[in-house]
N, C-alpha and C positions, 0 to 999 in steps of 0.2 A: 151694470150687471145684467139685465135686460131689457127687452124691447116690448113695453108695456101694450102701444098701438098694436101691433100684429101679435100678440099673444090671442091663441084662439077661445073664447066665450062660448059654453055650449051649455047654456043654462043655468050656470050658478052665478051669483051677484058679483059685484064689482069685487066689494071686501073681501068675498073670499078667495078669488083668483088673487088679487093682490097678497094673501097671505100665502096662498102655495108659494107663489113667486119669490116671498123674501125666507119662507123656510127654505126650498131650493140652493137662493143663494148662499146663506149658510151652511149648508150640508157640508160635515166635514170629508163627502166622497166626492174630488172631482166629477165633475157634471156641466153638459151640456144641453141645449136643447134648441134641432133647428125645426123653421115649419115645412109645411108641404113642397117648396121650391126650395130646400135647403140652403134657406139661410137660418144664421142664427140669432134666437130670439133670448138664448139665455146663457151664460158664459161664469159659471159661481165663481167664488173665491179663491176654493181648494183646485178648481181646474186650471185658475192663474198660478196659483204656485208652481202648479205640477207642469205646465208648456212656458211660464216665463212669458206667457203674453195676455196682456188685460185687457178685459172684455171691452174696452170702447176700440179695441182696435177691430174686433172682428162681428161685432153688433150689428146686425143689419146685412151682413157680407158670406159670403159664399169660402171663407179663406180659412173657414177653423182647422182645415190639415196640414197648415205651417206649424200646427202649436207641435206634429209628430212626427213629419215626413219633409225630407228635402225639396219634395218635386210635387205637380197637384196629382193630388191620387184621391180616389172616394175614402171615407170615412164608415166604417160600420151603419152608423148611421144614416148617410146619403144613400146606401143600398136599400137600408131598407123602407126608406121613406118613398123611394124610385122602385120599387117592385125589382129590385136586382139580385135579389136572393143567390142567383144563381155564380154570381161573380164572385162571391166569399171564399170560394175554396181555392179558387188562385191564388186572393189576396194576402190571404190570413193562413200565420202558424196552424192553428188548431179554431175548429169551430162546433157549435152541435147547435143544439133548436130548445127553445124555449115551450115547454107548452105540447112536446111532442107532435102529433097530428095537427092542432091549431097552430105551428110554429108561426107561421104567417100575420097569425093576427095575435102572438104573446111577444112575438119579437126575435134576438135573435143574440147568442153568445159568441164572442170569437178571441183569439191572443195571438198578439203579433209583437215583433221586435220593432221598437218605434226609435228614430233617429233625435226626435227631441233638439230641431235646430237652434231656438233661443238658449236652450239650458246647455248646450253643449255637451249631451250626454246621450248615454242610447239605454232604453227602457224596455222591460218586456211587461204589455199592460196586458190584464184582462178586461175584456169587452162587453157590457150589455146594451143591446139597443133595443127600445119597448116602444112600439109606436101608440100613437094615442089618436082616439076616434070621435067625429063628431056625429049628432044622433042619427045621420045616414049612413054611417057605415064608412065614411071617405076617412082617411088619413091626414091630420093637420098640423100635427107635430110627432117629431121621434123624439126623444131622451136617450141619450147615452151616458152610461156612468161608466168609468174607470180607474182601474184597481190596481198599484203598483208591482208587479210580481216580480220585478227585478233579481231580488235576495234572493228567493223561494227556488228560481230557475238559475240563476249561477251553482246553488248548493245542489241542486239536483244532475247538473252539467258534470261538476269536480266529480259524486258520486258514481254517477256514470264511467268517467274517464278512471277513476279508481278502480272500479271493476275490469278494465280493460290493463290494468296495468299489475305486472306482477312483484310482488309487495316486497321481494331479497332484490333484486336488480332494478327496478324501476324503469324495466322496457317493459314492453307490451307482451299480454300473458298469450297463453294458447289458444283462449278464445277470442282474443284478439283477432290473432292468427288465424285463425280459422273463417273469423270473418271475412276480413282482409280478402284473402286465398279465394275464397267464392266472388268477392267483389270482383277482384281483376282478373278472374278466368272468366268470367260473363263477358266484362269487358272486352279481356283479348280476341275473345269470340268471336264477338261482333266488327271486331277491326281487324281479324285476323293477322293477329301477333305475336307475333314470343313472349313467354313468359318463362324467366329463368327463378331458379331456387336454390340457396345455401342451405347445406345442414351441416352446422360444426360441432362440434364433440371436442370434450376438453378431457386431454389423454393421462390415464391412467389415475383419472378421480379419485376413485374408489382407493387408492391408496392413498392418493392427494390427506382424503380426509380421515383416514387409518394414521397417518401421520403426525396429521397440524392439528388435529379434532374437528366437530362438525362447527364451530366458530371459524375458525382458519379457514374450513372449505366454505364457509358463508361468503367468507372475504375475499377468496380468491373468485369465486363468480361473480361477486359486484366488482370487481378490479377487469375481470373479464370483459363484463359488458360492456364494463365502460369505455375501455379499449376498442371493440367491435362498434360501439354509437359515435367514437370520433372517426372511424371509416364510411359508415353509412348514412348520408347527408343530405342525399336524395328526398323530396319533401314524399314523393310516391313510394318511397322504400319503408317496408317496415321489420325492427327487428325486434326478434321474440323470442322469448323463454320457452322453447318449446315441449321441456320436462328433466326434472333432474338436471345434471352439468349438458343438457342438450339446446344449443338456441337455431335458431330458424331465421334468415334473411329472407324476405322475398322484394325481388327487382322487378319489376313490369318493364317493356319494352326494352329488353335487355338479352342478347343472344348470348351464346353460350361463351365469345372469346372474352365482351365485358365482366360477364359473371365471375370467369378465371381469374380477371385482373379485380375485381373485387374480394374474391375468394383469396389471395396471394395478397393483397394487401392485409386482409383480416388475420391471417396468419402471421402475417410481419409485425402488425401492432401487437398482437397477444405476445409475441416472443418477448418484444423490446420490452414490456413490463420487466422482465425477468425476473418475475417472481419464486424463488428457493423451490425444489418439488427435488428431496432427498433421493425419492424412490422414483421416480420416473423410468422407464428405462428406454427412452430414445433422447434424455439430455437433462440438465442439472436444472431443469427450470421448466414452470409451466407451458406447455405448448398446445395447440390443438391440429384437429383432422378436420377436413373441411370435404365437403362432397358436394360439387357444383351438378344442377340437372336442369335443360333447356326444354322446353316441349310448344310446340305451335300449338296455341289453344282452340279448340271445336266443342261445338252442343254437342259430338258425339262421344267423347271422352271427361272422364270425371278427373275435376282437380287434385282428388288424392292420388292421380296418376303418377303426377308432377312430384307428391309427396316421397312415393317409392322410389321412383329415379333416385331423388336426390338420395335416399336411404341405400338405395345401391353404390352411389357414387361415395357416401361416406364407406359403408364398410371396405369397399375398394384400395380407399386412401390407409385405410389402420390394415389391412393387409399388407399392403407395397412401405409397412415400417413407420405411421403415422408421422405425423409434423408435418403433411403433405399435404395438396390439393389434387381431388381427383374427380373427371368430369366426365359427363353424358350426355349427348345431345340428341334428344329425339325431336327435334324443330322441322326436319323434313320431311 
């Protein structure tokens, strides 16, 4: 558990280093602890459970980031025993400082996604590394303890992605959408590229649910989307509930004639539902209007430009008799 010779002595007697060292290895917090050249001089019990590898393997040795990463990379602690402070922010998820303005000399916090190669799992730990001083001021050992956060950040993940998803159809909501939209008009930007947009509209709603009741019109929009998420498959497409019986496609790198031919599909799937719609009055079954709009994206133009288009290109389609696709292309 560790390496008794190279543990550093900085004034207190024999016994009672030896008892830090065996409280240590007890601790029920994984823990480690290397010296000034990082190796490690301490390797507890709870840090063998947590990497699946025991301390005589890595006693003495430079190897304690097999217990979290596939490849040799620094450890929280080798930074800060090396004065590498500065490297943390590449490394690591999330980091702050210990100790505020002393960060240096109280240590140092970070969380990252660890690979966990012997346990055959993948971990999100939280990180403390405290270095420890001898009566000159020099560095002789860092201590790292880590803290399972696994559970805590899956549940915060799901929650996340819940917020992003809209709670009757289980596509993604408007502010999804809305994110999305800004991400890949930046994007198109900078690589100067089209970016095409759906807006479909499910015709004659409003009677839809006059009809069936607002159960029925629940049903027919989750039947909807569902229909519209087997045409759109694209891992870069996203499609959203963009309000009320209104949803929203957006296609990146997609000019105006693919847009149509995804637009005409999404029409084609909503029909084949044929879901009953008494009161319709362009056919005996739900259908929708679809308004395809193309625009070459620039820093000088704003992405809800892209939004209008496409709101022009729907109203267009429920003019010209809806069930229709009707398109705009401002790409030039």
């Amino acid at each position: 558990m560790a390496d008794r010779q190279n543990l550093p002595e900085t004034g207190q007697d024999r016994d009672q280093l030896d008892f830090s060292v065996r409280l240590m290895e007890q601790l029920v917090v994984p823990t480690f602890v290397i010296d000034a050249e990082c190796r490690v001089i301490i390797w507890n019990r709870a840090c063998e459970r947590l990497t699946g590898i025991k301390a005589s393997e890595v006693i003495g040795t430079r190897e304690h980031w097999r217990g979290f990463y596939a490849e040799p990379r620094p450890c929280l602690a080798d930074l800060v025993a090396q004065g590498r402070t500065r490297e943390i922010d590449a490394l690591y998820v999330a980091h702050d400082q210990v100790g505020g303005d002393v960060a240096s000399a109280q240590g140092r916090r970070a969380e990252n996604w660890c690979v966990m190669p012997r346990m055959g799992t993948r971990l999100y730990l939280a990180i403390d590394a405290g270095p420890i001083y001898d009566q000159h001021g020099q560095v002789v050992a860092v201590v790292e303890t880590l803290r399972d956060m696994t559970v805590q950040m899956e549940a915060q993940a799901e929650l996340e992605r819940l917020a992003l998803r809209d709670g009757l159809t289980s596509v993604a909501n408007r502010r999804s959408f809305d994110r999305s939209l800004n991400v890949e008009w930046r994007r198109a930007s900078r690589e100067s590229r089209t970016l095409s947009l759906l807006m479909v509209d499910v015709d004659y709603f409003k009677l839809y649910n006059d009809t069936y009741g607002h159960q029925g019109g629940d049903e027919c929009l989750r039947r909807v989307a569902g229909a519209m998420s087997g045409v759109v498959k694209r891992s870069s497409d996203e499609l959203a509930r963009y309000g009320g019986e209104e949803f929203a496609i957006l296609l990146p790198a997609t000019d105006l004639r693919g847009a149509g031919v995804v637009a005409e599909r999404i029409r084609g799937a909503v029909e084949t539902l044929a879901l009953p719609h008494a009161r319709s009055q362009v056919a005996r079954h739900v259908t929708v209007s679809v308004g395809a709009a193309t625009m070459r994206a620039t820093v000088q133009v704003e992405p809800t430009q892209l939004v209008g288009a496409a709101d022009q290109a729907l109203y267009c389609a429920k003019e010209q008799g809806r069930n229709r696709v009707a398109a705009v292309d401002f790409s030039d």
